[in-house]
N, C-alpha and C positions, 0 to 999 in steps of 0.2 A: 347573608354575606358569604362570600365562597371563601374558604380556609386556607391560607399562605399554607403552598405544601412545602416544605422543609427536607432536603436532600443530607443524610447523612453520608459523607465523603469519607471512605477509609481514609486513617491513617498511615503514610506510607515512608519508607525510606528509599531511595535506588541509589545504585551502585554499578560504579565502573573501574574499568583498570588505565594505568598510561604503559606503552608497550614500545616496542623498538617502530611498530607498524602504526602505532595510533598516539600521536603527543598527545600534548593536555590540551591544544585548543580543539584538536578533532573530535577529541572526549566530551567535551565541552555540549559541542555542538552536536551528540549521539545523545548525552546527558537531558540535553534541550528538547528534544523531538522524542527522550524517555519520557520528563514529564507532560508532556500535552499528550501520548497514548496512555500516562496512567490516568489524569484528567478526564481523557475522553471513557476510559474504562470504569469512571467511579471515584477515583482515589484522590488525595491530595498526600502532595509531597512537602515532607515536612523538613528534609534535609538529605543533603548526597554527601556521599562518603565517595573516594577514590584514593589509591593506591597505585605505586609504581613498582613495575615487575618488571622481569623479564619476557615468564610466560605464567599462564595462571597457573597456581597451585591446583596440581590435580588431582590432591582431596578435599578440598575445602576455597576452591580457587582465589581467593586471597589469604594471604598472612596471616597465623595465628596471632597478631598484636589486633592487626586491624580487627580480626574478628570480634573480640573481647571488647574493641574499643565499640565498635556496633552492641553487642550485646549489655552490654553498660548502658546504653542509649534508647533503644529500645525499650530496654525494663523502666528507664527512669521518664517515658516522655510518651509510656503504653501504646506504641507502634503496635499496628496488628498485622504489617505487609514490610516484606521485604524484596525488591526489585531487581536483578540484577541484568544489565545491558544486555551481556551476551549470552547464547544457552548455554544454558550447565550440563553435563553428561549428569545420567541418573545415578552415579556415584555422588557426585559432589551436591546435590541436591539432596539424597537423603543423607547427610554428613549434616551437612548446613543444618539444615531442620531439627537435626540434635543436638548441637551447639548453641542457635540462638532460640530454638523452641517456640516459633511460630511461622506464620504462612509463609512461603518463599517462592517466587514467581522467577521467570526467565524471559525475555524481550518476547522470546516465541510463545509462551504461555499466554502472555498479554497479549499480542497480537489476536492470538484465536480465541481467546475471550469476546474480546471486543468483537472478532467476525460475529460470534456466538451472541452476542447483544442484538446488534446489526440486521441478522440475515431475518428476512420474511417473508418468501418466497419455501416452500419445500424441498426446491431445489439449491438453494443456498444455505439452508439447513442441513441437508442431506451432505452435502462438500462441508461444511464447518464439521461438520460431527465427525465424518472422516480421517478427517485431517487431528482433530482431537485424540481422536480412538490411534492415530500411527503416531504420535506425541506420547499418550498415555502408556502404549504397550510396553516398552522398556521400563517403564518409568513406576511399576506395578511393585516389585519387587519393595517389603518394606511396610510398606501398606499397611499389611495385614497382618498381625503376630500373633492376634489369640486361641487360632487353630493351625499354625504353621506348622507344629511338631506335636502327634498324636502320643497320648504319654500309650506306656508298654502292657501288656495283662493280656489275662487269656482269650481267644479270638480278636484282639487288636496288635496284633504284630505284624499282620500284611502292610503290603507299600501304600494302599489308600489313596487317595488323591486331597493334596493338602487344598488349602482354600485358597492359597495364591495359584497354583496350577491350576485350579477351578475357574479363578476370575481370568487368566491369558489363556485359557479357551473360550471365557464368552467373547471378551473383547475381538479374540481372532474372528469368531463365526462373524461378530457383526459388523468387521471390517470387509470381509467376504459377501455379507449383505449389501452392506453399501457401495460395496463396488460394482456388483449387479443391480444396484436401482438406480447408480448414477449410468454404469452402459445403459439402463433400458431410457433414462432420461436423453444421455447423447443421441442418441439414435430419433428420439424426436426431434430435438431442436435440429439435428441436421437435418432431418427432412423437412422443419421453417424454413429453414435456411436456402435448402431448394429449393421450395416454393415462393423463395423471393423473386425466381428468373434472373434475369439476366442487368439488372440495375448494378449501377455504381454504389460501392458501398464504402462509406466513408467512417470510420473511428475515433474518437477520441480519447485518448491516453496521455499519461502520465502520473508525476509524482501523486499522492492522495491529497486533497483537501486545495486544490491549486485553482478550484472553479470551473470544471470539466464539467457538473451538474449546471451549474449555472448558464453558461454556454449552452448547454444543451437547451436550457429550456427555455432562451433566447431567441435560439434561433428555429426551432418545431415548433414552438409556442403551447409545449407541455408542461408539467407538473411533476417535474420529478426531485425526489424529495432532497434539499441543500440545507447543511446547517455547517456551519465554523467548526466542527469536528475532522477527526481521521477518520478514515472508511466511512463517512458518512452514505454510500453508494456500494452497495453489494453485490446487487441485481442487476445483470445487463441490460438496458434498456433502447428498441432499436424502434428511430419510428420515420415515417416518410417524412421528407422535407425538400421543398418545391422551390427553389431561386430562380425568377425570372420564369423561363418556360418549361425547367430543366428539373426534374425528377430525378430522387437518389436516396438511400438508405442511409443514416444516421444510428452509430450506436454508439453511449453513453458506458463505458467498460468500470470494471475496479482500477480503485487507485492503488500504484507502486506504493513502495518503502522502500529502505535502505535495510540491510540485513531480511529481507522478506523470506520468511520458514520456508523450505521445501517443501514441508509438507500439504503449504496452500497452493503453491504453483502446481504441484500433481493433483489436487482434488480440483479446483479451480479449471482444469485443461480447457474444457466446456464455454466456459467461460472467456477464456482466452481465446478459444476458437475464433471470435467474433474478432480479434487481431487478425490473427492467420487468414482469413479470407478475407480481408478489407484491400480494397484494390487503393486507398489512400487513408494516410494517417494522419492525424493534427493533433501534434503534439503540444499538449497546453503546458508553462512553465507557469509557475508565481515570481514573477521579477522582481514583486518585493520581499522577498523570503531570502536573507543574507546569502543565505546557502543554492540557491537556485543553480549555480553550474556543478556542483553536486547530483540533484534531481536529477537532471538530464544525464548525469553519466549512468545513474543507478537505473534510469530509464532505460539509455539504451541498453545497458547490459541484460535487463531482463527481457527486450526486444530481441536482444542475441540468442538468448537462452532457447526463449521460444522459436529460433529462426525467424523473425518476423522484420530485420533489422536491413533487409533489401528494397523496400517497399517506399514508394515517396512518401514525403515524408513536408507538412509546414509548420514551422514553427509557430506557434501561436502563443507570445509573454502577455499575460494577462495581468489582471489588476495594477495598471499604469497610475492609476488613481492613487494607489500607498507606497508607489515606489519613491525613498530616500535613499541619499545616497549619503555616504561618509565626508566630510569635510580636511581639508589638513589648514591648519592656521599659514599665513603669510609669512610669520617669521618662525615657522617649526621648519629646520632645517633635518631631522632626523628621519620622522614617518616618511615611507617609499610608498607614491601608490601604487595605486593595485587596481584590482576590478570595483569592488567596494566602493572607490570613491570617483568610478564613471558617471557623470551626466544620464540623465536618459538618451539625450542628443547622440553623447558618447556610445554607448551599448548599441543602440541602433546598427549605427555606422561600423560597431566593432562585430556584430552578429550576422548583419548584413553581407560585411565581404567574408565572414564566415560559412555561412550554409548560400549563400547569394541572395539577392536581393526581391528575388521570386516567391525564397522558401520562408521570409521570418517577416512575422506583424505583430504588433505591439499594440494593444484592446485594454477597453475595460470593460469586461462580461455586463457587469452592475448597472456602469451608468453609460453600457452602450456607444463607449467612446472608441473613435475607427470603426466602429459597428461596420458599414457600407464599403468602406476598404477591404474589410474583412470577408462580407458576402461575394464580393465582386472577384477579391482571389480565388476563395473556393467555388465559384461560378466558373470561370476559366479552367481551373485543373480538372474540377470534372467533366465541365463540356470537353477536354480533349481528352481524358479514359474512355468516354462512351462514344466521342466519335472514331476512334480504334478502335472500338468494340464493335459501332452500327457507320461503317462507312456510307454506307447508301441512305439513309435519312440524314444528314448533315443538314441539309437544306430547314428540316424543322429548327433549329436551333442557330438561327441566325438572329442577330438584332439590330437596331438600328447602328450599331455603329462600324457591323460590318458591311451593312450596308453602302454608310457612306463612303467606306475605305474600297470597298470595290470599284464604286463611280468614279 
């Protein structure tokens, strides 16, 4: 008989603030998208703590009440993880760690964990590690206290090199390293990338975990890897795919977040590349994910970031199959709607005269609903990128139903 294998889940706490910039339902909702990254990272949450500020305290970013009341909690309910939403400067993280006397993570820490789970590929190793090593540097300081300070006596009174200035020299050399294996890595892919010629190359992006894999491998009819996690998809994945008579490049990219470290968007560039040269984008939303016109703003913005935010651009709301919507009773005179409690009917129609009735579809990757709706948009936007691109072969790319429109 095979052995039920048994997953020990840290135990965890996270923690947020309420702010002049963030009330309690926004928290809420950073709160919500903390627990399914510490989930998807290993951990289970066992309770949130939050506090209202101004601005975080910038030695211990919450209240010395709140802390105590954490630390009370912790000790009494053996929490081995503490969480907190946004990053902490490396002040207030080794502060922390002396107060409540165990592990203390930051949204950013968890994120590049979980990269660090995720990647398997060498080159997505090589970027997580990266990106760890310029997270880590500052953050050194602390560490290390049994050799920090050489005691005095004869021939030990020189300046020596203490053992933290020892570890922010290796870590620098090996950020220096990695940066010359990731340029020597660029430098290939961009000459894939050339050798792809001169094909339509089409993208898929957005928030993570929205069905961007899915799609993909719906419509190539590959195997690339999906599961109900975050970052489920590391690895760029870029493969031919033929509609109708019509040949074109498909790449599968990483998925967004909300608050996404800097630090991944510079190692990641490579990655991102496959953005930057995409002469069309399909942006996949999850339309049943409350928050979905959130995604799409955190999308576009890191579309700006990268410049990439001029480029056509279809909407693609996915998983139609789970979308509900909110209800207000008949005789509740008080709740105002809102987007929340649009119809799908509604959203269509309200998306529609939004981006136009060209750029947004509404699918379900899974069970292939609009499937053929879907193919026949991205049929059309690419037949007219590549007949501006190849004016004089148009004639190959006609179908029957230009056919009969010409007659």
């Amino acid at each position: 008989m095979l052995e039920k294998e048994i997953i020990n889940f840290e135990r965890t706490v996270i923690v947020g603030i309420i702010t002049q910039n963030q009330n309690e339902e926004k928290l809420n909702e950073y709160l919500d998208e903390l627990e399914f990254l510490t989930y998807t990272a290993g951990g289970q949450v066992i309770r949130r703590f939050s506090q209202k500020l101004e601005r975080p305290n910038p030695k211990t970013f919450l209240g010395t009440g709140k802390m105590d009341e954490i630390g009370v909690y912790i000790k009494e309910k053996a929490i081995s993880t503490v969480i907190f939403d946004d990053e902490l400067s490396p002040s207030q993280q080794k502060n922390i760690s002396k107060i409540l006397d165990c592990k203390i993570l930051d949204r950013t820490n968890l994120i590049l964990d979980i990269f660090a789970q995720r990647a398997e590929t060498s080159y997505a190793r090589t970027q997580v590690e990266l990106a760890q090593c310029q997270y880590l540097l500052p953050r050194l300081s602390g560490m290390w206290t049994h050799l920090e300070r050489q005691k005095g006596g004869i021939g030990l009174r020189g300046p020596g090199e203490t053992e933290i200035e020892t570890d922010r020299r290796i870590v620098r050399d090996r950020i220096a390293l990695l940066k010359e294996k990731i340029k020597t890595i660029d430098k290939q892919m961009s000459v894939q990338r050339g050798n792809r010629g001169a094909m339509v190359r089409v993208a898929l992006v957005g928030y993570t975990n929205v069905g961007k894999s899915t799609l993909m491998n719906v419509i190539s009819k590959s195997e690339v890897f999906v599961e109900n996690k975050l970052f489920a998809t590391l690895d760029t994945t870029v493969r031919k795919v033929v509609i109708k008579n019509l040949p074109f490049l498909l790449s599968d990219t990483v998925g967004f977040i909300r608050k996404l470290p800097t630090q991944l968007i510079e190692s990641f560039k490579s990655t991102l590349d496959e953005v930057r040269e995409a002469d069309l984008l399909l942006h996949v939303v999850d339309i049943s994910h409350p928050d979905f016109e959130e995604h799409i703003n955190s999308v576009n913005q890191i579309l700006q970031d990268i410049k990439s935010n001029n480029k056509p651009v279809i909407m693609v709301f996915n998983k139609i199959d789970a979308y509900k919507h909110l209800t207000i009773d008949s005789d509740d005179l008080i709740t105002e709607k809102t987007s929340k409690h649009f119809t799908l009917a509604e959203l269509k129609t309200t998306w529609m005269s939004k981006v136009g009735e060209k750029n947004a579809l509404f699918i379900s990757a899974i069970n292939k609903e609009n499937f053929e709706e879907f193919r026949e948009k991205v049929y059309e936007t690419v037949r007219e990128i590549h007949i501006t691109r190849f004016p004089y072969n148009k004639f190959l790319y006609t179908d029957n139903k230009d056919i009969i429109n010409n007659d």
